[in-house]
C-alpha positions as CSV (number, residue, x, y, z in Angstrom):
1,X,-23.3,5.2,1.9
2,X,-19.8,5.4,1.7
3,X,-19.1,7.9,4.5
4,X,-21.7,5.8,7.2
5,X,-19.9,2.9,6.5
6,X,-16.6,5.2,7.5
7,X,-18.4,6.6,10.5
8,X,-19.5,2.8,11.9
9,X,-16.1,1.8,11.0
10,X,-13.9,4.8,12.7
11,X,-16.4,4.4,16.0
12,X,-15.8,0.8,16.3
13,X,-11.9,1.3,15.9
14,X,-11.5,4.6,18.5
15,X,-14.6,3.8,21.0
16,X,-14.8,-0.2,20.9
17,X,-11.1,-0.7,21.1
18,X,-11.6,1.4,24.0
19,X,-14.5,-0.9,25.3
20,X,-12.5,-3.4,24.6
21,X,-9.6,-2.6,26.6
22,X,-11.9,-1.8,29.6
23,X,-13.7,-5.4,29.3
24,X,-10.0,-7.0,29.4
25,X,-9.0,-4.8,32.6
26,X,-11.9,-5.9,34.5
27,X,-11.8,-9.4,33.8
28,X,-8.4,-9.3,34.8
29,X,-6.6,-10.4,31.8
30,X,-3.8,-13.0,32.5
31,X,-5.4,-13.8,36.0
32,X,-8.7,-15.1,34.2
33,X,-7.8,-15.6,30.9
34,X,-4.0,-15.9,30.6
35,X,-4.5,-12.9,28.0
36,X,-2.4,-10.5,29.0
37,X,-0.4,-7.4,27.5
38,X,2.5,-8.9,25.8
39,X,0.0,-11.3,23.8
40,X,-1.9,-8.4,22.8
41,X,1.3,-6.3,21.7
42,X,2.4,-9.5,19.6
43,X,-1.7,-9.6,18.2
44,X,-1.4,-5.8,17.1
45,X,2.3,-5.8,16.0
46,X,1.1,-8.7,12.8
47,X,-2.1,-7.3,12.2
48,X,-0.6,-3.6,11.4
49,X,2.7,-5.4,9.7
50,X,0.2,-7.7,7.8
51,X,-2.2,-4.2,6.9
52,X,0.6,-2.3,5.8
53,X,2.6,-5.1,3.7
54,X,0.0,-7.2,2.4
55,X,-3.0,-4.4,2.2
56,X,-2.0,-1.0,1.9
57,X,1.2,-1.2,0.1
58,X,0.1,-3.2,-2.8
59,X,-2.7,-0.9,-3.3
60,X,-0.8,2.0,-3.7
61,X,1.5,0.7,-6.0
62,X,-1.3,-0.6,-8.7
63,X,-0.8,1.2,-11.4
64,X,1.2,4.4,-9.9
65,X,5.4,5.0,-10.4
66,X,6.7,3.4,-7.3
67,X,10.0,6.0,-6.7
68,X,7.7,8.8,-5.5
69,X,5.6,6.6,-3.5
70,X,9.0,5.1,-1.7
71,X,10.2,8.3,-1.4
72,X,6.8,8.9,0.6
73,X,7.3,6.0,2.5
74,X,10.7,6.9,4.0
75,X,9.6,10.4,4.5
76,X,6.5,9.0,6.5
77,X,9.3,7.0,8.9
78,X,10.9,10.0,9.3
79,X,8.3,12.2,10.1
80,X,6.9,9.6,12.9
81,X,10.0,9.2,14.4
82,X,10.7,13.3,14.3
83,X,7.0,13.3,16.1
84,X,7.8,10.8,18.5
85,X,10.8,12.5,19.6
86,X,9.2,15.7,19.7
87,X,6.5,14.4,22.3
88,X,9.5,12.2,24.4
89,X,11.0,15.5,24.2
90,X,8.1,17.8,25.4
91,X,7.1,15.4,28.2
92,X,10.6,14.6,29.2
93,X,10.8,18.7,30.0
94,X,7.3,18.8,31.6
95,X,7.9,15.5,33.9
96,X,11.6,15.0,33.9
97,X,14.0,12.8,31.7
98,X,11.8,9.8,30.2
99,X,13.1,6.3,30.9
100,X,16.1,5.1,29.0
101,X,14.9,1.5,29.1
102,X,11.8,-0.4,29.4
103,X,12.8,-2.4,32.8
104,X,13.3,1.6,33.7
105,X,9.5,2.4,32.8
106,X,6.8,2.4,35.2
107,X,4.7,-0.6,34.7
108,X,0.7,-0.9,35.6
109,X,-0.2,-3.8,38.1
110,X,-0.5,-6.0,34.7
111,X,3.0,-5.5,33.2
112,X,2.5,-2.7,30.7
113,X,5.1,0.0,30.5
114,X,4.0,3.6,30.8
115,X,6.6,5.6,29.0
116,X,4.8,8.9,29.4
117,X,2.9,9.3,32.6
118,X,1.6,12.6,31.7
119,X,-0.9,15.0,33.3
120,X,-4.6,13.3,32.6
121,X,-5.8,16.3,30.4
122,X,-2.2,16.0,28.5
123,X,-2.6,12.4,28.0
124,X,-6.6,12.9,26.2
125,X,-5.4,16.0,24.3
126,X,-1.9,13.7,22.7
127,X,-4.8,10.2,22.3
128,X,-8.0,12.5,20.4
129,X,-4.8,14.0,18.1
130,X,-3.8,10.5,17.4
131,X,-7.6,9.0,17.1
132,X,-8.2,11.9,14.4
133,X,-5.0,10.6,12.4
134,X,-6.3,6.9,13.0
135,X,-9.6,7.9,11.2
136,X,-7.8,9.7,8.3
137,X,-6.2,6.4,7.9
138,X,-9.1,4.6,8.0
139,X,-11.2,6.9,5.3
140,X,-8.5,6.8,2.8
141,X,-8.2,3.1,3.0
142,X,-12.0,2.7,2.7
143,X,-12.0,5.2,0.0
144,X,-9.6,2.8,-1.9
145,X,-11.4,-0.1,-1.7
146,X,-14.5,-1.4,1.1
147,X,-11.9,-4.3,2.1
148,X,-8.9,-2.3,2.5
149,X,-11.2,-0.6,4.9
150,X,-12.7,-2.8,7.1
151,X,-9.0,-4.5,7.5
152,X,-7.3,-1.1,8.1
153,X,-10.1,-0.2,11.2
154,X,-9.2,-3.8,12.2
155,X,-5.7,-2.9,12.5
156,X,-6.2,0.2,14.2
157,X,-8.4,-1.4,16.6
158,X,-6.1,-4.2,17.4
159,X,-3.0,-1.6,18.4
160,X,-5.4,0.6,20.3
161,X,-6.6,-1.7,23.0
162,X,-3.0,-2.4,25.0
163,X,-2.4,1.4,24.5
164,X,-6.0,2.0,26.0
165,X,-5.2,-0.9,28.5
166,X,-2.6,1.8,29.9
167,X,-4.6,4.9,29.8
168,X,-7.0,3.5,31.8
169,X,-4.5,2.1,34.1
170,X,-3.4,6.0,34.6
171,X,-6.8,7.9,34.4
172,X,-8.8,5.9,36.6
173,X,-7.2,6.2,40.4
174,X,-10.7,4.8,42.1
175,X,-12.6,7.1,39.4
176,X,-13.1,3.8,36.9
177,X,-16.4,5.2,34.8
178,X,-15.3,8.8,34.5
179,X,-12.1,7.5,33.3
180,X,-13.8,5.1,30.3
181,X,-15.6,8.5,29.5
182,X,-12.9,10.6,29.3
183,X,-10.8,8.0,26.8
184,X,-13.9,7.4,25.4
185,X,-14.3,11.0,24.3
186,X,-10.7,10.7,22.8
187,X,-11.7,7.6,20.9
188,X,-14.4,9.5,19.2
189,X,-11.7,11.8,17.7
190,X,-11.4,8.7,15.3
191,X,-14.6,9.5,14.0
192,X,-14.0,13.1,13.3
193,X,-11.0,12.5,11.2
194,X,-12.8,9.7,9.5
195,X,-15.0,12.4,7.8
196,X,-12.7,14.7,7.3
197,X,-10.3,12.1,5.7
198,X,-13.5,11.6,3.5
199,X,-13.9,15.0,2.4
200,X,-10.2,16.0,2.2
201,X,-9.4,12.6,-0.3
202,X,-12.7,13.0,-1.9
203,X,-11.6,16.3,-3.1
204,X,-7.7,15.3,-4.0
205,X,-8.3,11.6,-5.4
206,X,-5.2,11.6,-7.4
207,X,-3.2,11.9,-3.8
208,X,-5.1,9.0,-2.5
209,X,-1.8,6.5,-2.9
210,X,0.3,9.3,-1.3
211,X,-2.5,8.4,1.9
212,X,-2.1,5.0,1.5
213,X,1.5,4.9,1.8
214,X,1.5,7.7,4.9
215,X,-1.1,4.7,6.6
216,X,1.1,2.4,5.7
217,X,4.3,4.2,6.9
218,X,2.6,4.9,10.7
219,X,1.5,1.3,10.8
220,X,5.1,-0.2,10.2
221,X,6.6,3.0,12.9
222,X,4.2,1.6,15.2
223,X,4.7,-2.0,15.3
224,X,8.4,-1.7,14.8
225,X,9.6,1.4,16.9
226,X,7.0,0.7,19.5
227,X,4.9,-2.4,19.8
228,X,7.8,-4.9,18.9
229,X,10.7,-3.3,21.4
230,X,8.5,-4.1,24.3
231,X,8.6,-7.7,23.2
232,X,12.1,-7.3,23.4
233,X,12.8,-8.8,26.9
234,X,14.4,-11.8,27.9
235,X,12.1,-14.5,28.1
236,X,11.9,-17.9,28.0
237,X,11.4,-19.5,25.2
238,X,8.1,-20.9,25.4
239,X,7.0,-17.3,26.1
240,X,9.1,-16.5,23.3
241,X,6.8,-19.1,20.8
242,X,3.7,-18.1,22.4
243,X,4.8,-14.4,21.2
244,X,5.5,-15.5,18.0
245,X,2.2,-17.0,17.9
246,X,0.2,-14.2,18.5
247,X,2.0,-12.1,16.4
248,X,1.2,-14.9,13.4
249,X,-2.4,-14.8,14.6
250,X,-2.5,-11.3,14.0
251,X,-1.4,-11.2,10.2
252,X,-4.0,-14.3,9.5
253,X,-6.7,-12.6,11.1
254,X,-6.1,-9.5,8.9
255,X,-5.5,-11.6,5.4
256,X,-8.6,-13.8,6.5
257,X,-10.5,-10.6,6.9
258,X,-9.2,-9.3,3.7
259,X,-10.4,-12.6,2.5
260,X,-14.2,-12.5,3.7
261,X,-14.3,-8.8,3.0
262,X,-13.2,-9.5,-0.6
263,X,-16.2,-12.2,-1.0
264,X,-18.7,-10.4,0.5
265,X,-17.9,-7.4,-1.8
């Protein structure tokens, strides 16, 4: 029952999220709805702060030493932002130097900085690699506890839909359904790792707080070394509080989540 919940969980993350970002690009976002990009960043920068701090941390702690499982946490750090370089590196050699700034990044029509404008296979291969991690993520955390779960695949959800937002953006060029397929395809990679993560932890429970704190280290990389920078621009500062805003929207949806999870189970 376990694994099925981990399925519907994974798929909802990787292919709704993309859905979801498709649904927001054809209603137009901040023409329509005054939703645009920078509120979602702010949305996905609390939730995966609030997952990671709140959620995932505290759970790998109970009852375990704490100096091997910081020592895990730094190492994660390190190894995302060794990975990230590697793949600024490797597309700054296929394409030319990568932008040094975000005013310096191309931006879609609605604001959203594309720092790596990659070929359109390159793109799906570097998003199904990172949905397969996403679903790892999300198995360990359900494999921990049902409401860890659900709130970790709300996370991952959350920062997936302005990163979809720009891979449609780039795939689509007049082509708008083959596009959703294509990233759809990639979002279904979440799935895959989802059972593997399920099998892999399964087998090795006594690692599962190493997993929780490599979850927890990508979530913090993320919303610090990527989501938060490109709030980073001058602004005034009622778009600075409406920022702020989302961003505390996004860790009270993930603790009221936790919240109604932890009832229900």
């Amino acid at each position: 029952m376990n694994l099925v919940v981990i399925v519907v969980a994974t798929l909802a993350a990787g292919i709704g999220s993309v859905w979801l970002a498709a649904a927001l690009l054809r209603l137009g976002m901040g023409r329509r709805w005054r939703v645009g990009p920078q509120h979602l960043l702010s949305l996905a920068a609390g939730a995966l702060l609030s997952t990671a701090f709140m959620q995932l941390l505290p759970e790998a702690f109970e009852e375990h030493a704490p100096q091997p499982l910081f020592a895990m946490l730094l190492l994660g750090l390190v190894f995302f932002f060794i990975l990230e370089k590697a793949e600024l590196w490797h597309h700054g050699h296929e394409h030319g130097d990568p932008p040094h700034t975000e005013e310096d990044a191309p931006h879609d029509d609605h604001g959203h900085a594309h720092h790596h404008r990659a070929g359109g296979w390159t793109l799906l291969t570097g998003d199904s690699l990172h949905s397969f991690g996403d679903g790892v993520m999300i198995a360990s955390a359900f494999v921990a506890d049902l409401r860890l779960g659900l709130v970790a695949a709300l996370s991952v959800l959350a920062h997936e839909v302005p990163h979809h937002v720009g891979d449609l953006v780039v795939l689509r060029q007049g082509k708008r359904r083959a596009a959703l397929l294509k990233v759809s395809l990639a979002g279904a990679f979440t799935a895959l790792g989802g059972v593997v993560g399920y099998y892999v932890i399964g087998r090795w429970e006594m690692a599962l707080p190493y997993f929780l704190v490599v979850a927890a280290s990508s979530f913090i990389y993320v919303a610090l070394a990527d989501l938060i920078p490109q709030l980073q621009r001058h602004q005034s500062v009622g778009q600075t509080l409406v920022q702020i805003v989302w961003l505390l929207g996004g860790i009270v949806a993930v603790l009221l989540v936790s919240s109604m999870a932890h009832h229900a189970h």
